[in-house]
C-alpha positions as CSV (number, residue, x, y, z in Angstrom):
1,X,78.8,184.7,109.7
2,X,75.1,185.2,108.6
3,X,74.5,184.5,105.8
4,X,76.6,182.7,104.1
5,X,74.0,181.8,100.8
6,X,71.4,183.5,102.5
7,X,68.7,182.4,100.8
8,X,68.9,180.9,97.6
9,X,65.2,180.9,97.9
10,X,64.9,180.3,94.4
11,X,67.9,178.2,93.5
12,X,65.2,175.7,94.9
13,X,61.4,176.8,96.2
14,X,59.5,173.8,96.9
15,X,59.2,171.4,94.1
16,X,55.1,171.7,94.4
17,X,53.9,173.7,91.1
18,X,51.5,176.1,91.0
19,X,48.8,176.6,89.0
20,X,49.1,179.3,86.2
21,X,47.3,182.3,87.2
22,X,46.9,186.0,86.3
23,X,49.7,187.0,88.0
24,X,48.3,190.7,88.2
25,X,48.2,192.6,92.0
26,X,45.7,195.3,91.6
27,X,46.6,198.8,92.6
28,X,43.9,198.3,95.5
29,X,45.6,195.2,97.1
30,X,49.1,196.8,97.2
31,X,47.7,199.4,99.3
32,X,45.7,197.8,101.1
33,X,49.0,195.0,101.9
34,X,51.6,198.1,102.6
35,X,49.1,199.6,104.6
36,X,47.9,196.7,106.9
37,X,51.4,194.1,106.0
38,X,54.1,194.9,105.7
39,X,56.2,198.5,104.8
40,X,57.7,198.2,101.2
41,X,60.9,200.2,102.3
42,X,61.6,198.0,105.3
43,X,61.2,194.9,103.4
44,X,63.5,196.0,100.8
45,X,66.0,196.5,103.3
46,X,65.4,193.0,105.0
47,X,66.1,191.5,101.3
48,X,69.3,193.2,101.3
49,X,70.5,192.6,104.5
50,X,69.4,189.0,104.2
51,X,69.6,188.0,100.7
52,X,72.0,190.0,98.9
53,X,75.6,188.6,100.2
54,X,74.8,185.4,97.9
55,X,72.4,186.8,95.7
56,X,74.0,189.8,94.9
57,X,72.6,191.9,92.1
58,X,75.7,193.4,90.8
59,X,78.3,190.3,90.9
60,X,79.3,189.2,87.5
61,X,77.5,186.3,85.7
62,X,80.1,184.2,85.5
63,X,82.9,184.9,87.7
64,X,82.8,185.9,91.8
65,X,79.2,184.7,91.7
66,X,78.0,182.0,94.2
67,X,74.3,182.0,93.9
68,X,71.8,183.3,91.7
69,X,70.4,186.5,91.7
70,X,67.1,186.9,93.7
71,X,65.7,188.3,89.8
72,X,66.3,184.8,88.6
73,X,64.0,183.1,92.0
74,X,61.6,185.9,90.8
75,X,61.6,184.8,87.2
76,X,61.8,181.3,87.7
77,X,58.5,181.0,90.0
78,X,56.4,184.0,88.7
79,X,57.2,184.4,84.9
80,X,57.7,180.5,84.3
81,X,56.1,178.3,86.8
82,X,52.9,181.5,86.7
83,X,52.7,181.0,91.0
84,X,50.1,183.4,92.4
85,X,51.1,186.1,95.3
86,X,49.7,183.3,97.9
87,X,51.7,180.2,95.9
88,X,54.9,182.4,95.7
89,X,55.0,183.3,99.2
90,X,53.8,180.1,100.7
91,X,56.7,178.2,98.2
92,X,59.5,180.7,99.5
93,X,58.5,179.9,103.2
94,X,58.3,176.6,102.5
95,X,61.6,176.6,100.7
96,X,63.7,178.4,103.1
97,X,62.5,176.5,106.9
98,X,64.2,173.4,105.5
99,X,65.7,173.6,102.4
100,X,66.3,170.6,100.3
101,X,67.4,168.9,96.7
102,X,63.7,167.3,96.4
103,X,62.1,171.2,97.1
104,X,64.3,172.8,93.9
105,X,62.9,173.7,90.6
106,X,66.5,175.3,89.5
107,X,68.2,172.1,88.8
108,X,71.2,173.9,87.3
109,X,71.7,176.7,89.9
110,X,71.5,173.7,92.5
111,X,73.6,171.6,90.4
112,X,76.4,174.7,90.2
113,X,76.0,176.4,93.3
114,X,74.8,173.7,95.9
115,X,71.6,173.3,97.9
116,X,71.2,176.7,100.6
117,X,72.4,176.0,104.1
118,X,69.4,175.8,106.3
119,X,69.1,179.1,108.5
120,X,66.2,179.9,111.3
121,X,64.6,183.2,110.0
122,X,61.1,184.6,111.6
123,X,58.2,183.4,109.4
124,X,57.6,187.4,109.3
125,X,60.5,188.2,107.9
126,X,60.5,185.5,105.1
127,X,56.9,186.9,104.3
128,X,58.0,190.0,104.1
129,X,60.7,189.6,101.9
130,X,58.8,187.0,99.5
131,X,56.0,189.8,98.9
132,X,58.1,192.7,98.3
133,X,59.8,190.8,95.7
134,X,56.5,190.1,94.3
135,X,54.7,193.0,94.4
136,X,57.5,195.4,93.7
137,X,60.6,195.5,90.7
138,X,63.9,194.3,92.3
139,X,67.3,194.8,91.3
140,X,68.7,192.6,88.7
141,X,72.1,192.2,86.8
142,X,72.6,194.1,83.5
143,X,73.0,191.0,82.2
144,X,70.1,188.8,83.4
145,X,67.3,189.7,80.8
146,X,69.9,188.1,77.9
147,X,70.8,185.5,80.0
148,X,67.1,184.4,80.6
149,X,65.7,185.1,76.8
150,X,69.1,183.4,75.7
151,X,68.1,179.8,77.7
152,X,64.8,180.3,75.1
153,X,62.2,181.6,77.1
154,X,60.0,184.3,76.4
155,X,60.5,187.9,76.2
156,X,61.4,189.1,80.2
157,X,59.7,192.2,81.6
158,X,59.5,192.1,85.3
159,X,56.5,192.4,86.8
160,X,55.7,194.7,89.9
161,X,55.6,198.3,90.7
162,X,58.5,200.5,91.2
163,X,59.6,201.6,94.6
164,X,60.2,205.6,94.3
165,X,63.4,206.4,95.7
166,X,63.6,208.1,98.9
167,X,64.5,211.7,99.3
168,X,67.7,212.3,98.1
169,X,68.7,215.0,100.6
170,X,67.2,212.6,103.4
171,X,70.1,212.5,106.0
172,X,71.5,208.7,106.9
173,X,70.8,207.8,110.5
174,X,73.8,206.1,112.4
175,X,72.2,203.1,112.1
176,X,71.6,202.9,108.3
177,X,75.5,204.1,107.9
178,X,77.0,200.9,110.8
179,X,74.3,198.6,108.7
180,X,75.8,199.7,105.8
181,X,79.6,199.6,107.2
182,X,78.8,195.8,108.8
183,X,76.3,194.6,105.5
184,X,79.7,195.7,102.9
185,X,82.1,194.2,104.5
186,X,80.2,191.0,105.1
187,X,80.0,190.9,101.8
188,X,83.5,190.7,101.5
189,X,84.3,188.5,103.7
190,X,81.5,186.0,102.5
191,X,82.5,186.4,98.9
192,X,85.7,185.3,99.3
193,X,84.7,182.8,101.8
194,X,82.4,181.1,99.6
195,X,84.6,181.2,96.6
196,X,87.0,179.5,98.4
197,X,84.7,176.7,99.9
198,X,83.3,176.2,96.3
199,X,86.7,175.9,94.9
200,X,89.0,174.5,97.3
201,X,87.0,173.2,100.3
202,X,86.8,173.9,103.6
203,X,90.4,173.3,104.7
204,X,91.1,175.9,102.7
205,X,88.7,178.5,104.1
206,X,90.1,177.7,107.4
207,X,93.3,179.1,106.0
208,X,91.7,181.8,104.6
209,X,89.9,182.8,107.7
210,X,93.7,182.6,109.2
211,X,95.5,184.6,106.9
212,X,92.9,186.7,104.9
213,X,89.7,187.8,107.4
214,X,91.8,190.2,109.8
215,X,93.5,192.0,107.1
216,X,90.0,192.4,104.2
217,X,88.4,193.7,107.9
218,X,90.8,196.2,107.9
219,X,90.8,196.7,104.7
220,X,87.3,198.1,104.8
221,X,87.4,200.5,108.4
222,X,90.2,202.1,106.0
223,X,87.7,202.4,103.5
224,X,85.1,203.6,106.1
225,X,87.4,205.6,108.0
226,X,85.7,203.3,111.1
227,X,87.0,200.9,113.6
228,X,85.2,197.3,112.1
229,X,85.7,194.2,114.4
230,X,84.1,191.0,114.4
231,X,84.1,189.8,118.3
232,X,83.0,186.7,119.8
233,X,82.2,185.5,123.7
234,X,84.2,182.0,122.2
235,X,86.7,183.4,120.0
236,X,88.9,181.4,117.4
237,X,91.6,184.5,117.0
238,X,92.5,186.2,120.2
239,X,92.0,189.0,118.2
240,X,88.3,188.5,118.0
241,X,87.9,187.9,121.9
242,X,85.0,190.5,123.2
243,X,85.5,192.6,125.8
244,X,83.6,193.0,128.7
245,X,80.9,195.9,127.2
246,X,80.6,193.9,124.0
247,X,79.8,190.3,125.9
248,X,76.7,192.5,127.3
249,X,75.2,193.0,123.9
250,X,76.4,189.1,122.7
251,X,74.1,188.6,125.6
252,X,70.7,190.9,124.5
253,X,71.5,189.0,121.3
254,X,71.7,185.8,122.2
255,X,67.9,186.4,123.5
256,X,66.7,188.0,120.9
257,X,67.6,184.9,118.8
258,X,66.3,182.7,121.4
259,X,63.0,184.5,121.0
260,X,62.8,184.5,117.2
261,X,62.9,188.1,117.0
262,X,64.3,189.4,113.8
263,X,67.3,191.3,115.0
264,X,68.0,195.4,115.5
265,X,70.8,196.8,115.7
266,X,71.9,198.7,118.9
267,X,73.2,201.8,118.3
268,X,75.3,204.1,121.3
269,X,75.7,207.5,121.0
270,X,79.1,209.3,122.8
271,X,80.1,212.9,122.6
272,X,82.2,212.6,119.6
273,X,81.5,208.9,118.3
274,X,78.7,206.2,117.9
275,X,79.3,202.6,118.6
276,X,76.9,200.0,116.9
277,X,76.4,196.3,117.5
278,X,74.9,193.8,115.2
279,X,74.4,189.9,115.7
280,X,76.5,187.0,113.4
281,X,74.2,184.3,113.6
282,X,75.1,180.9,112.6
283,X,73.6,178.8,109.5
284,X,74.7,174.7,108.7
285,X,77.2,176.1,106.6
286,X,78.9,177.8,109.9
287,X,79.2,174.5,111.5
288,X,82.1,172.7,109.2
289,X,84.1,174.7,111.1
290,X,82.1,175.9,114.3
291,X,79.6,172.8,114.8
292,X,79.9,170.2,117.0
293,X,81.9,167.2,116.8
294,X,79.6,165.2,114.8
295,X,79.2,168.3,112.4
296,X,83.3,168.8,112.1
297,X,85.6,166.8,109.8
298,X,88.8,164.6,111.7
299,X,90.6,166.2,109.0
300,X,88.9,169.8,109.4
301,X,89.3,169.6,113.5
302,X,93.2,168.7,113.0
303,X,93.5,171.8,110.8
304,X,91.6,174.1,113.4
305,X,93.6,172.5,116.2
306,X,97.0,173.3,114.3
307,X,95.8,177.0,113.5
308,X,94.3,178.0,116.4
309,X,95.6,175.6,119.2
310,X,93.5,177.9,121.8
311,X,90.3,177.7,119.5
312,X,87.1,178.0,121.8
313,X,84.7,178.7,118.6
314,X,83.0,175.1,118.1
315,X,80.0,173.6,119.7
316,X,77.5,175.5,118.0
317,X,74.2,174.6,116.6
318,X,72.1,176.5,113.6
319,X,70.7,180.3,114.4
320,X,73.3,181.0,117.5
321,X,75.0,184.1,117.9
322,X,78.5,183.1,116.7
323,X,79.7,186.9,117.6
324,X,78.7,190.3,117.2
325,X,79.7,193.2,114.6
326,X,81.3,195.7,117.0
327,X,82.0,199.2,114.6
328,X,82.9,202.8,116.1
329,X,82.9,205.7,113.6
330,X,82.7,209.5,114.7
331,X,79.9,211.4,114.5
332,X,79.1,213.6,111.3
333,X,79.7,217.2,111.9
334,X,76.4,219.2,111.4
């Protein structure tokens, strides 16, 4: 489970404030950065994959939301607090290696939503993600630019240049369509995770986990017309236990988290069909239910024990491979 409130970057940057500034990138610089920094496309895609499951774009502003949109972090540190391109992405690095009450600046997204579980990311990544959303437009709600001009601020135009879209007629690869298969129903799962967590605690999510996970997993290889499963090396649900070609690629995973590496999927193609893997890393929010003792609840271990009296999904520590995404979908016909 990745992500859960992946990065409410700005539900609380680092409580330093920096000094107004122009807040203007020159044509010359964004070249110069996409050429010899980072690739705009690629770091749009590490925002969604990382950011988006809390952040989302498109949730409502009221209801099914459980963090703030990443155009509100933008807003809040660029448009109000006037941060430079260096002070914005030095505050979001800052920010996200240890989040924390004293580091937030949105007091009421903290207040409503809760501080960000801390999660191990590579500094590159964080970079990456923290100038794309400067440099470039992001996606926002429909309903955001009310919702900031109606808390009194001034008019909201967001600043940065638009990314052109890519070829229509340019053909998905297997691994954008698995990333997309795992990514959307992630976000399912997490949604309805988090809602519950928020609403009812975490006893509750470990009977929605119970009742709930298997069958909105399903759910979604109906949608796909794919075979989705979450599998694990220490499963919870015998369901979820990995077999004996999946433990190989827990394994590679397990490695690449060890080493920091941000994390690719692996993709194998078969006559007929394509199977792809991607890591569920852990975050503090993971461990109420998957932690160690000291991490776990009497009252949250006596509810696991009664669910899953075989349970071997506990003893884990932030940024572990809790499991893998293990998806098989045929092939497109030519």
């Amino acid at each position: 489970m990745r992500i859960v409130f992946l990065l409410v970057i700005v539900v609380m940057v680092t409580a330093c404030k920096g000094k107004k500034s122009d807040n203007t990138t020159s044509e010359k610089e964004i070249v110069i950065l996409k050429k010899n920094s980072y690739d705009a496309r690629e770091s749009k895609e590490l925002l969604e994959k990382n950011c988006y499951l809390c952040h989302s774009p498109i949730a409502p502003e009221v209801t099914g939301r459980i963090a703030p949109p990443m155009a509100a972090i933008k807003a809040r540190y660029i448009n109000m607090e006037g941060y430079s391109r260096d002070e914005f992405i030095q505050a979001v690095g800052h920010f996200v290696e240890n989040p924390t009450v004293e580091k937030a600046l949105m007091f009421g997204a903290v207040k409503k939503f809760g501080v960000m579980p801390k999660q191990v990311f590579p500094k590159e990544t964080i970079e990456k993600i923290a100038a794309f959303m400067y440099d470039y437009q992001i996606d926002e709600p429909e309903w955001f630019k009310s919702h900031w001009e109606g808390h009194g601020n001034s008019n909201y135009n967001q600043m940065g240049y638009q990314l052109k879209d890519q070829n229509k007629d340019e053909v998905k690869t297997y691994t954008d369509i698995g990333l997309e298969y795992a990514l959307e129903t992630k976000k399912v799962l997490g949604k309805n995770l988090m809602g519950t967590i928020q609403k009812e605690g975490t006893e509750a999510a470990l009977a929605f986990c119970n009742i709930q996970a298997m069958p909105l997993t399903d759910s979604m290889s109906v949608k796909f017309d794919a075979n989705i499963k979450r599998v694990s090396d220490k499963n919870r649900n015998p369901n979820n236990k990995a077999n004996e070609e999946e433990l190989k690629y827990i394994a590679a995973f397990k490695a690449n988290a060890l080493a920091k590496k941000e994390p690719k999927p692996i993709v194998i193609e078969e006559a007929n069909s394509v199977h792809f893997y991607f890591p569920i890393p852990t975050n503090t929010m993971c461990l109420k239910c998957h932690g160690t003792k000291d991490d776990i609840r009497p009252e949250v271990q006596d509810r696991i024990s009664k669910l899953y009296p075989n349970d071997l999904a506990t003893g884990y520590k932030e940024n572990e491979i809790r499991g893998i995404w293990s998806i098989t979908f045929n092939k497109k016909s030519n």
